[in-house]
CHARMM-style PDB file with segment names, atoms N, HN, CA, C and O in Angstrom:
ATOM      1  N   UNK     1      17.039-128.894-167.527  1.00  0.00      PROA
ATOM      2  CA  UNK     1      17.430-127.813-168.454  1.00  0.00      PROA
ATOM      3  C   UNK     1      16.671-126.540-168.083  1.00  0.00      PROA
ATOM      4  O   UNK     1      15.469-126.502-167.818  1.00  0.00      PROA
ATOM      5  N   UNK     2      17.582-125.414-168.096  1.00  0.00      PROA
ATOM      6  HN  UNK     2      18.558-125.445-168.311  1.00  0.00      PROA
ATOM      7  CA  UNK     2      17.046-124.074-167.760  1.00  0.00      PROA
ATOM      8  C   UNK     2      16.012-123.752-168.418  1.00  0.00      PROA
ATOM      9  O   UNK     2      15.099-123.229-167.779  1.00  0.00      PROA
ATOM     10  N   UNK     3      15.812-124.001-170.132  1.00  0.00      PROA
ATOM     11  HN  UNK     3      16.553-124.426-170.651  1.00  0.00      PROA
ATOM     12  CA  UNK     3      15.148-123.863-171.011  1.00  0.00      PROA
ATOM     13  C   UNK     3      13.674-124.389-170.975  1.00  0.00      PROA
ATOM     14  O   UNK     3      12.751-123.736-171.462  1.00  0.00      PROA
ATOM     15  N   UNK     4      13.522-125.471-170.438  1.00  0.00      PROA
ATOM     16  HN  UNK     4      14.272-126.002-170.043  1.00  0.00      PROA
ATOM     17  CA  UNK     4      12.598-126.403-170.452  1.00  0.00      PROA
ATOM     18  C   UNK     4      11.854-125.793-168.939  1.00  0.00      PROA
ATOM     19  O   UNK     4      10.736-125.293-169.070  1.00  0.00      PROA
ATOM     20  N   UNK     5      12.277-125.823-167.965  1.00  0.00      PROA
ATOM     21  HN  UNK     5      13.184-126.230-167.859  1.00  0.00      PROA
ATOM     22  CA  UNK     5      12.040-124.946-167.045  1.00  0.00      PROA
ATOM     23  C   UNK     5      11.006-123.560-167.274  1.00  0.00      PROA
ATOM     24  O   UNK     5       9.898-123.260-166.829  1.00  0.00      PROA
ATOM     25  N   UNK     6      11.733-123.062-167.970  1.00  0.00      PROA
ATOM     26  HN  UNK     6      12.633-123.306-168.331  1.00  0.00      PROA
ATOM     27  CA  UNK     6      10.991-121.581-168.408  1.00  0.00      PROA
ATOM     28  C   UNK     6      10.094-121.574-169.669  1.00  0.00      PROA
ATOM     29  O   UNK     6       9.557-120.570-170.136  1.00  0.00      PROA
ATOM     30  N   UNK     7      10.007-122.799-170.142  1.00  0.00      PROA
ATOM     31  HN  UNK     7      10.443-123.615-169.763  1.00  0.00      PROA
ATOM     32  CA  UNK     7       9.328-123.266-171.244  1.00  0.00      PROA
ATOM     33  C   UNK     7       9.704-122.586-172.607  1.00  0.00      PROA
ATOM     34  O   UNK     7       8.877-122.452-173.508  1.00  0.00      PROA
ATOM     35  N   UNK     8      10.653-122.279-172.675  1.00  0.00      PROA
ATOM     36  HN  UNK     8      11.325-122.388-171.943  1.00  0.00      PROA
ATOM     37  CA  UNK     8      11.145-121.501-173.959  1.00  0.00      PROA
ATOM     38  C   UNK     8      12.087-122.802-174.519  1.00  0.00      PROA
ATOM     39  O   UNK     8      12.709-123.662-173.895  1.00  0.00      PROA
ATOM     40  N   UNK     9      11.977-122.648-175.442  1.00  0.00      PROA
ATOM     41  HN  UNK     9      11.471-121.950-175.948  1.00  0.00      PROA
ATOM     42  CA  UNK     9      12.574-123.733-176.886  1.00  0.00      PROA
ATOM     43  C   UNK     9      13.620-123.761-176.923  1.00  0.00      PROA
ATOM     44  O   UNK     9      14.160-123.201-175.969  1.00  0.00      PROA
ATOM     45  N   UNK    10      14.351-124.251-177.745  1.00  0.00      PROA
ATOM     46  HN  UNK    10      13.913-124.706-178.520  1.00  0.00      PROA
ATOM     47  CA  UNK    10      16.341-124.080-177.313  1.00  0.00      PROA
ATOM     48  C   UNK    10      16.637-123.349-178.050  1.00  0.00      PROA
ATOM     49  O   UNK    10      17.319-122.541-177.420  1.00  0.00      PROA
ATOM     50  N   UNK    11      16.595-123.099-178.879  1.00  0.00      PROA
ATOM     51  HN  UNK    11      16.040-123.755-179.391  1.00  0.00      PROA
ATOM     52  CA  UNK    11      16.537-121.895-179.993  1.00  0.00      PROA
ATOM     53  C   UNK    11      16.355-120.393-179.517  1.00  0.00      PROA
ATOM     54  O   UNK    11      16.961-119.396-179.908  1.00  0.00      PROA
ATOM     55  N   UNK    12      15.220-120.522-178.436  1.00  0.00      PROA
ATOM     56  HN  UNK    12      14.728-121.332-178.118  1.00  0.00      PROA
ATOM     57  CA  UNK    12      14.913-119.127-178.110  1.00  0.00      PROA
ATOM     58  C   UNK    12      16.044-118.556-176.809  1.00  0.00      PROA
ATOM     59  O   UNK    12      16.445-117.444-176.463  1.00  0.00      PROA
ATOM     60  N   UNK    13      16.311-120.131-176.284  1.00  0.00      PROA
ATOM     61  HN  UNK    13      15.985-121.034-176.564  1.00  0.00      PROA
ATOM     62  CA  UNK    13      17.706-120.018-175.579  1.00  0.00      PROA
ATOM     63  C   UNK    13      18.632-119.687-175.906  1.00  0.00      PROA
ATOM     64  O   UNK    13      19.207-118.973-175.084  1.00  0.00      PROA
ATOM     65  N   UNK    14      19.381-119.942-177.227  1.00  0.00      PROA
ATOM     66  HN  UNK    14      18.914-120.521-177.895  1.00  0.00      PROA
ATOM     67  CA  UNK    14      20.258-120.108-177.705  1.00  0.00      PROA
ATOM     68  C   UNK    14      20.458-118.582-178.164  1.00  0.00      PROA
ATOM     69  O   UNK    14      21.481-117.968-177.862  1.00  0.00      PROA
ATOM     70  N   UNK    15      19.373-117.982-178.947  1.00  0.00      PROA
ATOM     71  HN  UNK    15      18.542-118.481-179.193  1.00  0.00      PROA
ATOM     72  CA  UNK    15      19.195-116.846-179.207  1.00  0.00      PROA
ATOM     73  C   UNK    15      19.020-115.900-178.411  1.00  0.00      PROA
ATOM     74  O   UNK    15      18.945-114.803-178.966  1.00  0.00      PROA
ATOM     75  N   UNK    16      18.895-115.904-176.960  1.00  0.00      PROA
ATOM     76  HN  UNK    16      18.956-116.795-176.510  1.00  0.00      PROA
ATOM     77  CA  UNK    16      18.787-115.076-175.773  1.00  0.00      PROA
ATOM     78  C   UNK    16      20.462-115.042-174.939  1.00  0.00      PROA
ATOM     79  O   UNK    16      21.030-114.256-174.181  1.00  0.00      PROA
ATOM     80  N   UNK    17      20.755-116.171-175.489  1.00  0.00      PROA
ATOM     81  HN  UNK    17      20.294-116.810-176.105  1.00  0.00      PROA
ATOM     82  CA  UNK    17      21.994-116.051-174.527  1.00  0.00      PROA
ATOM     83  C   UNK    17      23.154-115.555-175.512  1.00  0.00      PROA
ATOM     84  O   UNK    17      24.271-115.270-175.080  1.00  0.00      PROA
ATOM     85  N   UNK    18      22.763-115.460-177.062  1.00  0.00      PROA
ATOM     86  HN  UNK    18      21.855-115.692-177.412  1.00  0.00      PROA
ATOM     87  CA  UNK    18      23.556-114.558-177.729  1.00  0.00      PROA
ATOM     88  C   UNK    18      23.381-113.363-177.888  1.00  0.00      PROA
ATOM     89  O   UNK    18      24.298-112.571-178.110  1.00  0.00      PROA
ATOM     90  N   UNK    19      22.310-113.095-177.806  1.00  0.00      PROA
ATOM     91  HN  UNK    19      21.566-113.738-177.625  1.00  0.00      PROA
ATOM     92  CA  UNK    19      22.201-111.076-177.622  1.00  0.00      PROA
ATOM     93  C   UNK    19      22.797-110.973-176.292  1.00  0.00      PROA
ATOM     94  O   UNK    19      23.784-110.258-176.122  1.00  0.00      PROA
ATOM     95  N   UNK    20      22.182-111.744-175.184  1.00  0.00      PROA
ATOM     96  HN  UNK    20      21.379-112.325-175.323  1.00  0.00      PROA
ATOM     97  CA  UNK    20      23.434-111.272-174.008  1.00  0.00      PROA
ATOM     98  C   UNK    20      24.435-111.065-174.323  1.00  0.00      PROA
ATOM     99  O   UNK    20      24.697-109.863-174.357  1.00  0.00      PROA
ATOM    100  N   UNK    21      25.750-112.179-174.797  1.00  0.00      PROA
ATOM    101  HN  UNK    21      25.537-113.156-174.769  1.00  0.00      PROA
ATOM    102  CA  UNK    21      26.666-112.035-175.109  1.00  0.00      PROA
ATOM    103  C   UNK    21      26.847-110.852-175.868  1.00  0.00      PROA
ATOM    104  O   UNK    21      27.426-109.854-175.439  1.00  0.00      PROA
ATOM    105  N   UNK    22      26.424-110.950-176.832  1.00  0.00      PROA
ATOM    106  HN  UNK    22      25.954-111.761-177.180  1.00  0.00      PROA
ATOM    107  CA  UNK    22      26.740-109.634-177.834  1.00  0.00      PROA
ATOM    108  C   UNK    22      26.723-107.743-177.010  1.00  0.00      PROA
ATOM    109  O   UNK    22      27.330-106.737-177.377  1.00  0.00      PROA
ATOM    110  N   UNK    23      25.551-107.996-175.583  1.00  0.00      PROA
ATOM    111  HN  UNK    23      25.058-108.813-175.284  1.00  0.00      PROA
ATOM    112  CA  UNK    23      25.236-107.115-175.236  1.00  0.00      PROA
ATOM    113  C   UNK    23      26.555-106.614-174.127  1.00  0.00      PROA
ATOM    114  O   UNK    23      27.067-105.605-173.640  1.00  0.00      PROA
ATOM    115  N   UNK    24      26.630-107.634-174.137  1.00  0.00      PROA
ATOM    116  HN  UNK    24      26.215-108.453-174.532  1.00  0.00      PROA
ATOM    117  CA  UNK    24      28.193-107.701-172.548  1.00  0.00      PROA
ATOM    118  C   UNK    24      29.519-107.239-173.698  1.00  0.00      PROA
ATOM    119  O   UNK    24      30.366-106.407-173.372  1.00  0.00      PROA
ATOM    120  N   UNK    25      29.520-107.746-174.696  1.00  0.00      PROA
ATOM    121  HN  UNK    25      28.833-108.422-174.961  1.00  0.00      PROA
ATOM    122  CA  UNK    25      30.869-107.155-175.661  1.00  0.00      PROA
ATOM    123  C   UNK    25      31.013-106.013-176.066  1.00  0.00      PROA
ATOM    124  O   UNK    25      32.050-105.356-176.156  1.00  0.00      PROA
ATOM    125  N   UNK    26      29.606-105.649-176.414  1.00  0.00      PROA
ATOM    126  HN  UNK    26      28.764-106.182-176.342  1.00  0.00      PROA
ATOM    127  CA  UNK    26      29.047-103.856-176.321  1.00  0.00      PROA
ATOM    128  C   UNK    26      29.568-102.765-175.380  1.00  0.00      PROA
ATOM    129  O   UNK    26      30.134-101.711-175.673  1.00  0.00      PROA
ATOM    130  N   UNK    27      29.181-103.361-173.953  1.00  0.00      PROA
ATOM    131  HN  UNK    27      28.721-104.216-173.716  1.00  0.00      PROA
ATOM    132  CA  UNK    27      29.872-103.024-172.655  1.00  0.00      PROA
ATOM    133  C   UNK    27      30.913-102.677-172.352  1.00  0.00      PROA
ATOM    134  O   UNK    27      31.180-101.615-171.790  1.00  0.00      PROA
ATOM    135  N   UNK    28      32.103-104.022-172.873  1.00  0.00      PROA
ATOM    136  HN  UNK    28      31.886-104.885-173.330  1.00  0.00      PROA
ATOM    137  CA  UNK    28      33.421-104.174-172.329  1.00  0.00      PROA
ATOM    138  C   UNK    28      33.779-103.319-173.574  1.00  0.00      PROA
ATOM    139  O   UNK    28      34.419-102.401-173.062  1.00  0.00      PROA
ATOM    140  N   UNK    29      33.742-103.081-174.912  1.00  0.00      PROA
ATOM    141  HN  UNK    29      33.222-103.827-175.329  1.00  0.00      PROA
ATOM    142  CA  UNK    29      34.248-102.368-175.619  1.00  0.00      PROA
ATOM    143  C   UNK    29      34.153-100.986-175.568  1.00  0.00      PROA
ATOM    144  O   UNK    29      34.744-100.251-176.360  1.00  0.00      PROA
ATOM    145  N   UNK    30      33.245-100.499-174.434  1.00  0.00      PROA
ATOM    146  HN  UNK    30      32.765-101.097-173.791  1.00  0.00      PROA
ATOM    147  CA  UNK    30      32.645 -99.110-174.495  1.00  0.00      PROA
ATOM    148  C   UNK    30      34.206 -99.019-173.378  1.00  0.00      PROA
ATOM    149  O   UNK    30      34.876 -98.001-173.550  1.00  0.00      PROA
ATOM    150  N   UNK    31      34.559 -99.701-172.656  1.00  0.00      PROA
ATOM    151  HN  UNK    31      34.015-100.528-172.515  1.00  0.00      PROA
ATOM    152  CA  UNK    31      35.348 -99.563-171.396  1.00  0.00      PROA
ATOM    153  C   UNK    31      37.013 -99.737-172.140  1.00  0.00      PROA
ATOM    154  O   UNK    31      38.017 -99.164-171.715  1.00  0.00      PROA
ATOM    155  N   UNK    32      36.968-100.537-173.157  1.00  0.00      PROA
ATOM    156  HN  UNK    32      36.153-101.003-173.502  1.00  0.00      PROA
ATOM    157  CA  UNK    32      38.291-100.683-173.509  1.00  0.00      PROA
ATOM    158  C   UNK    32      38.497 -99.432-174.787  1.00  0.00      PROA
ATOM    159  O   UNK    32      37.678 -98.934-175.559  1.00  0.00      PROA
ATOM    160  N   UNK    33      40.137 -99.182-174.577  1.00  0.00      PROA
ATOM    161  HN  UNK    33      40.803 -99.587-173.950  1.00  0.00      PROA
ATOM    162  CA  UNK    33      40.808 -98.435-175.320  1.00  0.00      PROA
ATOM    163  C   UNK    33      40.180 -98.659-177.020  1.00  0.00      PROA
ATOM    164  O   UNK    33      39.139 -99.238-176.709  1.00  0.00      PROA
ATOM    165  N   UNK    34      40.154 -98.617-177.868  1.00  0.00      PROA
ATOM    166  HN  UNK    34      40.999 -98.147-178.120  1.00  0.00      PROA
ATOM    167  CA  UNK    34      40.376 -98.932-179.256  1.00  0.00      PROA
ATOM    168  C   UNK    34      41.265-100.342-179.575  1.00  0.00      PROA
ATOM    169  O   UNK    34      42.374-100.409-179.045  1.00  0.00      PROA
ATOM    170  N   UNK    35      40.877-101.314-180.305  1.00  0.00      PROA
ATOM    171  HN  UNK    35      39.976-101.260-180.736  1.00  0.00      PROA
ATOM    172  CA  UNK    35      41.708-102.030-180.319  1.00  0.00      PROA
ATOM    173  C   UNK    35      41.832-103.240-179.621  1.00  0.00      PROA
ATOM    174  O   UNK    35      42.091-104.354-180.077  1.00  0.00      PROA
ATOM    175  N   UNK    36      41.586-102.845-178.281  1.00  0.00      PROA
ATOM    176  HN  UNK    36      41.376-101.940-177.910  1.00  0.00      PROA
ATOM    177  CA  UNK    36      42.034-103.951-177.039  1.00  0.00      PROA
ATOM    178  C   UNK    36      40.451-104.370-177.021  1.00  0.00      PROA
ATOM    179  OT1 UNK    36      40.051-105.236-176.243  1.00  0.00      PROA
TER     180      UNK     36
END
């Protein structure tokens, strides 16, 4: 596990790989029309 690896908890995983996400939707919405 990636997590265990880097010694971070799954939680702190879980919670890192959702601000990514959230940060990449940020992104693609800055690029898309309204709407889309």
């Amino acid at each position: 596990e990636i997590g265990d690896l880097m010694g971070m908890s799954r939680s702190a995983v879980q919670r890192h790989r959702t601000k990514t996400l959230n940060e990449l939707r940020k992104k693609l919405k800055a690029h898309l029309p309204e709407g889309g």
